[in-house]
ZAFI-807313 format. One record per residue: x, y, z of N, C-alpha, C, O in turn. Coordinates in steps of 0.05 Angstrom, whole numbers, plus 5000, padded with zeros to 4 digits. Last residue first. Example, Ala and Ser with C-alpha at 12.3 -4.5 7.8 and 13.67 -1.06 7.14 Angstrom:
BEGIN
525749555142527349795143525850015157526850235161 526448865156524649105156526449345156528549345169 
# end
This chain:
BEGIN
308419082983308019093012305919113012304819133033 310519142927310718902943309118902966308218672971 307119642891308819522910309119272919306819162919 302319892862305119772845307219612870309019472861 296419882870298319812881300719692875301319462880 290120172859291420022846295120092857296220302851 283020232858285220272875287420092869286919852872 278620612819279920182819281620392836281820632832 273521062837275020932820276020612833274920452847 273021302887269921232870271221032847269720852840 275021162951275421312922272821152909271420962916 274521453016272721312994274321382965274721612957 274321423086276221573060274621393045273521203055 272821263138271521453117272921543094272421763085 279321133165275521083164274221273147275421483145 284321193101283421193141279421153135277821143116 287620863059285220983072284420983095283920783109 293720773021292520743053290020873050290321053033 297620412971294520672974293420513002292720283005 304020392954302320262976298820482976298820702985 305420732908306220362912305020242937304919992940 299620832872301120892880303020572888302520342881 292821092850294620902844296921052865296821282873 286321092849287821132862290621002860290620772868 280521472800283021152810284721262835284521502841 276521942815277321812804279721472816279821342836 276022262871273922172854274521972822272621872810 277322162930278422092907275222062889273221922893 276422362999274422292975277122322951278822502955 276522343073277922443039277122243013277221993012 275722223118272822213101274622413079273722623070 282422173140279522093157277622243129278922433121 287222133087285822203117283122083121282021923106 290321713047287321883042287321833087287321653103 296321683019294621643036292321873038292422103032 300221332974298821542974296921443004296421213010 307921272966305421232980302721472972303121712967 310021522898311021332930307421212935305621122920 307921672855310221552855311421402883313121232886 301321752857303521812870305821582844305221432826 295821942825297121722817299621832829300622012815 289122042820290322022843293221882835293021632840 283222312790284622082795287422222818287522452827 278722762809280122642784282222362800282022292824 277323042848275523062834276522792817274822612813 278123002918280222992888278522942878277122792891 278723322979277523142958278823232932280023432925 279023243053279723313026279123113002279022863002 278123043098276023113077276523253068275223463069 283723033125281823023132279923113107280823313096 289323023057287923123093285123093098283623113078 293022673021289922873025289422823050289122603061 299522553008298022533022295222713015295722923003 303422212960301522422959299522362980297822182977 310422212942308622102963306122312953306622522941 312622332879312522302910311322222922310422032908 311022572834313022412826314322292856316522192857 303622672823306522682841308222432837307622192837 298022812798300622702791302222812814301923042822 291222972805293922962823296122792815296222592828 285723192770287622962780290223072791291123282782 281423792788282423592772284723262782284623172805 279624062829277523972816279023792798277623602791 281123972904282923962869280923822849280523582849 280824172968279424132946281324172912282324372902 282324153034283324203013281624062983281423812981 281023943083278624133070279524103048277824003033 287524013106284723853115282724073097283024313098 293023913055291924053088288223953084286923873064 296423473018293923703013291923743050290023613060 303123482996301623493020298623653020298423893021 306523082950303023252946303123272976303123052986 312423082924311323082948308723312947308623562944 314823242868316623212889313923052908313522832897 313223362814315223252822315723102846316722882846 306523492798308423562819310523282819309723052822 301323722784303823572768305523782778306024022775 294023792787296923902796298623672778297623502763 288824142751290923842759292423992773292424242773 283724632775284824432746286924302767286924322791 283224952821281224912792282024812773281124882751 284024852891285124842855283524762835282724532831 282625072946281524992921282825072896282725282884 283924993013285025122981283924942964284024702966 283524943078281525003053283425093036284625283044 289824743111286824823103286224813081287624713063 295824953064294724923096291725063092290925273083 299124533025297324703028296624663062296724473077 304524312988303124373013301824583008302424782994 308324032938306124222941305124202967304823962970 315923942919313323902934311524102933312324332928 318224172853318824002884316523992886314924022868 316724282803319124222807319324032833320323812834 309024372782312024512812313524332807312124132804 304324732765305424462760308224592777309024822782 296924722766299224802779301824532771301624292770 291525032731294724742736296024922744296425152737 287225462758288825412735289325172743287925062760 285525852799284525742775286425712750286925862731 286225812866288325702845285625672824283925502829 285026022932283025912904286125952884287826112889 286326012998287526022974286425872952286725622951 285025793053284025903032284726073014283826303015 291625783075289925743080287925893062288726113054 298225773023296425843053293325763052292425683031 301825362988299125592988299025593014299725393027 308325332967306325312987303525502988303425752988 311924842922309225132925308825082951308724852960 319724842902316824792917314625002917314925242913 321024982832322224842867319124762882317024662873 319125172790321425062784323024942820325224852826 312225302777314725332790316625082787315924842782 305825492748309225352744312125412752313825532738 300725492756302825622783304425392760303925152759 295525932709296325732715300025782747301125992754 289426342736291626202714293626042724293726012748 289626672793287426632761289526522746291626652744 288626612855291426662830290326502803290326262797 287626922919286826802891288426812866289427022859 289026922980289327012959286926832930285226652930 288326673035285926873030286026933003283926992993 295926683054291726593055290026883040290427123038 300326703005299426773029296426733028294926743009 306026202973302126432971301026492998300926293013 311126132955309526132978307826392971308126632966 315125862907312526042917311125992942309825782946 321525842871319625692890317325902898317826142892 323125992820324925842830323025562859323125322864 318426172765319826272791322225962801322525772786 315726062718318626122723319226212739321026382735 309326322740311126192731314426242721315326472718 303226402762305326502758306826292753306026072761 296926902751298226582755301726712762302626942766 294327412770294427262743296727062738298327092719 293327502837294927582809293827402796292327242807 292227732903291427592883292527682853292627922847 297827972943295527952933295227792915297227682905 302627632957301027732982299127852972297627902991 307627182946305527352938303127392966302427262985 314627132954311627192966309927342958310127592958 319326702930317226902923315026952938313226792934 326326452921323426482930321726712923322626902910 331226612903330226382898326626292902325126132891 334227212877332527092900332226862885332526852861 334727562834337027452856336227302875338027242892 329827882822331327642797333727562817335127412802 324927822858326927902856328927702838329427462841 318427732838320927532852323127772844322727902823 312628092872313627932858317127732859317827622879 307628322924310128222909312028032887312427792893 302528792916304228452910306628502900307628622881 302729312961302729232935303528902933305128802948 302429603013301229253012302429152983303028912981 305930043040305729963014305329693017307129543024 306930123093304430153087303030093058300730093051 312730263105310430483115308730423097308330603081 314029713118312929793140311530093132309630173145 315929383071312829433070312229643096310029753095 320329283032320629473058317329533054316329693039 319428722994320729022994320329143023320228943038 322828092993321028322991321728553003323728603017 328127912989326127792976323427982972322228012951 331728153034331928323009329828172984329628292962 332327883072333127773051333827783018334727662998 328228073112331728143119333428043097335928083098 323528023079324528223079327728353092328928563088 324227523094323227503071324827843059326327893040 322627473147325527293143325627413118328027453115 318827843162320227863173322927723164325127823171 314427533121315727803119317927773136319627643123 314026873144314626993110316527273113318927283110 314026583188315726843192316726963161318827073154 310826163170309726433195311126683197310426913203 313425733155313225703194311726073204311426183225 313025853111311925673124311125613151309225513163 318126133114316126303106313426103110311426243114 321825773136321626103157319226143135317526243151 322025403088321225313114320525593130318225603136 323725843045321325633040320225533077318125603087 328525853071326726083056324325893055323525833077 330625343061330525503083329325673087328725703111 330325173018329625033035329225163055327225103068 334825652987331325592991330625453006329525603022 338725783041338825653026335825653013334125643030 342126433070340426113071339426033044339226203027 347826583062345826713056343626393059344226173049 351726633127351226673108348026673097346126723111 353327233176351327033171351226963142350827153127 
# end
């Protein structure tokens, strides 16, 4: 079998199967008799599963955060982030590729993201959202700060922008609201 690719690591740890794919990959350690400790990145690896709360992180390759965690300071990754479901971020997060979140996650400062904003339903970002991508917000999710994709941005059913909304097409479903100018670099 060869060795999968991050994308791939990234997707199996997304889809649920973090440990099990994570640990045949030599990415994390041999947890079965019972050592929870956090994990960190193996300098051979491309990915990273954190599984307790830490003091931010950065220069990794890519991150997937497991629910429930908390990560005091700032996420600078060099590929994609994924947080899990209630997951608190106090810091900027700034990532290489795309950001997804699933559910409630609250980020305590900006993101600045390259690739693709996916923000899961509830999801809360006390500061502004740069993406060099598309930037979707889920069902009543809210942006404290402005809003500025490089593609499309779309606001779900009662998602709140608290600042501008820029992008090349800005969609709003029923109840989406920005408080700012909504502003449209596209033809379409």
């Amino acid at each position: 079998m060869s060795d999968p690719t991050r994308r791939e690591v990234i997707a199996a740890a997304a889809s649920g199967a973090t440990a099990a794919l994570a640990g045949c990959l030599g990415i994390l350690p041999d947890t079965s008799d019972g050592d929870d400790d956090a994990v960190n990145q193996d300098p051979d690896t491309d990915a990273v599963v954190v599984e307790e709360s830490t003091d931010g992180l950065s220069s990794i390759s890519a991150v997937e955060v497991e629910p429930g965690l908390e990560i005091t300071g700032e996420i600078d990754v060099d590929g994609a982030v994924h947080l899990g479901a209630d997951v608190v971020v106090d810091g900027d997060v700034t990532a290489a590729g795309d950001l997804t979140t699933d559910g409630y996650v609250r980020i305590e400062g900006d993101l600045d993201v390259r690739g693709d904003v996916e923000l899961g339903s509830n999801a809360t970002v006390d500061g502004d959202v740069i993406a060099g991508g598309a930037i979707e917000i889920g069902t009543d999710g809210t942006v404290a700060g402005d809003v500025n994709g490089g593609n499309d941005v779309d606001l779900d059913v009662g998602a709140t922008v608290g600042g501008d909304a820029i992008g090349e097409v800005v969609r709003t479903a029923t109840e989406a609201s920005v408080d700012g100018t909504i502003e449209e670099r596209g033809d379409g």
